[in-house]
C-alpha positions as MATLAB code, in Angstrom:
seq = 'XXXXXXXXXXXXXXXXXXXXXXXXXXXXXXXXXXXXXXXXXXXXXXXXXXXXXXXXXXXXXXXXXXXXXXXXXXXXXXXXX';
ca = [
       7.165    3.947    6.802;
       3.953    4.149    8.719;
       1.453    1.540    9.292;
      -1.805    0.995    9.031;
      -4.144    0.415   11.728;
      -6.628   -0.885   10.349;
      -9.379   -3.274   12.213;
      -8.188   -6.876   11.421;
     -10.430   -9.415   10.036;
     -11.834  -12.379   11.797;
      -9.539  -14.817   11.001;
      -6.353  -12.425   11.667;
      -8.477  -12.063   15.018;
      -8.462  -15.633   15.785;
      -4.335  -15.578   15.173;
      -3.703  -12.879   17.340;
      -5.848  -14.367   20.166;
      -3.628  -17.209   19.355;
      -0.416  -15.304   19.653;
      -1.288  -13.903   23.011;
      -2.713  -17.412   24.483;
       0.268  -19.084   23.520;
       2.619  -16.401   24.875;
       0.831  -16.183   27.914;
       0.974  -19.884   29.078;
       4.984  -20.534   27.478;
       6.089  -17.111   27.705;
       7.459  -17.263   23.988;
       5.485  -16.862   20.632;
       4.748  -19.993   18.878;
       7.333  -21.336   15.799;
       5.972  -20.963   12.484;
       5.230  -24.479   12.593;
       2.947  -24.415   15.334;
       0.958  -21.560   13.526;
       0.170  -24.214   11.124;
      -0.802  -26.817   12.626;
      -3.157  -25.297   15.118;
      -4.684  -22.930   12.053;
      -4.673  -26.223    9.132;
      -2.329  -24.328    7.004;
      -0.987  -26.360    4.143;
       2.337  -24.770    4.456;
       4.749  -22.269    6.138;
       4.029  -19.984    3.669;
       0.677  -19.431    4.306;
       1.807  -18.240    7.697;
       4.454  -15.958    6.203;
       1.809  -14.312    4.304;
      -0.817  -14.065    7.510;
       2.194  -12.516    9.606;
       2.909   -9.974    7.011;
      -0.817   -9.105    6.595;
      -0.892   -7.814   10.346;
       2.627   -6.391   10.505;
       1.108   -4.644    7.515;
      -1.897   -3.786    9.455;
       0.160   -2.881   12.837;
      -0.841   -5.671   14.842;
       2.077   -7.219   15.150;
       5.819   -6.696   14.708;
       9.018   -8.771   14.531;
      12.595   -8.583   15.531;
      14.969   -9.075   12.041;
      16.956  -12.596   12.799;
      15.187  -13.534   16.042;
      13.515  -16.726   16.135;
      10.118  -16.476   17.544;
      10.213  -12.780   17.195;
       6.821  -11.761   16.425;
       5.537   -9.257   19.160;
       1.994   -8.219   19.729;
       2.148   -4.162   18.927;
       0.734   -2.650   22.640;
      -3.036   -1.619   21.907;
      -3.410   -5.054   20.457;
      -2.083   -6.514   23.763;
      -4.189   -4.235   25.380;
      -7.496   -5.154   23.692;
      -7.149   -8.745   23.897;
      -7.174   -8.661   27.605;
];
């Protein structure tokens, strides 16, 4: 199935830059968990649902039963350089 690339919105913005910062200075993506509390979700599933908006989008991607699997596709890694 392709993706869409479509631009994402500001907020998905901010959670990418995220994604990269926090890869960049541990070398691993942040746990669910983390996504929350530096974003003031109320739950995990708010982050499911913000993941799967920009796999849907093809920002990001993840690895099936990896923890911390979420990868940042290439032009997004790119462009937040």
């Amino acid at each position: 199935m392709e993706q869409k690339k479509t631009p994402p919105t500001p907020r998905q913005l901010e959670v990418l830059k995220y994604l990269k910062d926090y890869h960049d200075v541990n070398n691993f993506m942040p746990t669910y968990t983390e996504i929350m509390e530096q974003f003031k979700y109320k739950s995990k599933n708010s982050v499911h649902w913000m993941l799967k908006s920009l796999i849907a989008r093809g920002l990001i991607y993840k690895i099936a039963g990896n923890t911390r699997a979420i990868s940042l596709s290439n032009d997004v890694f790119h462009s937040l350089n």
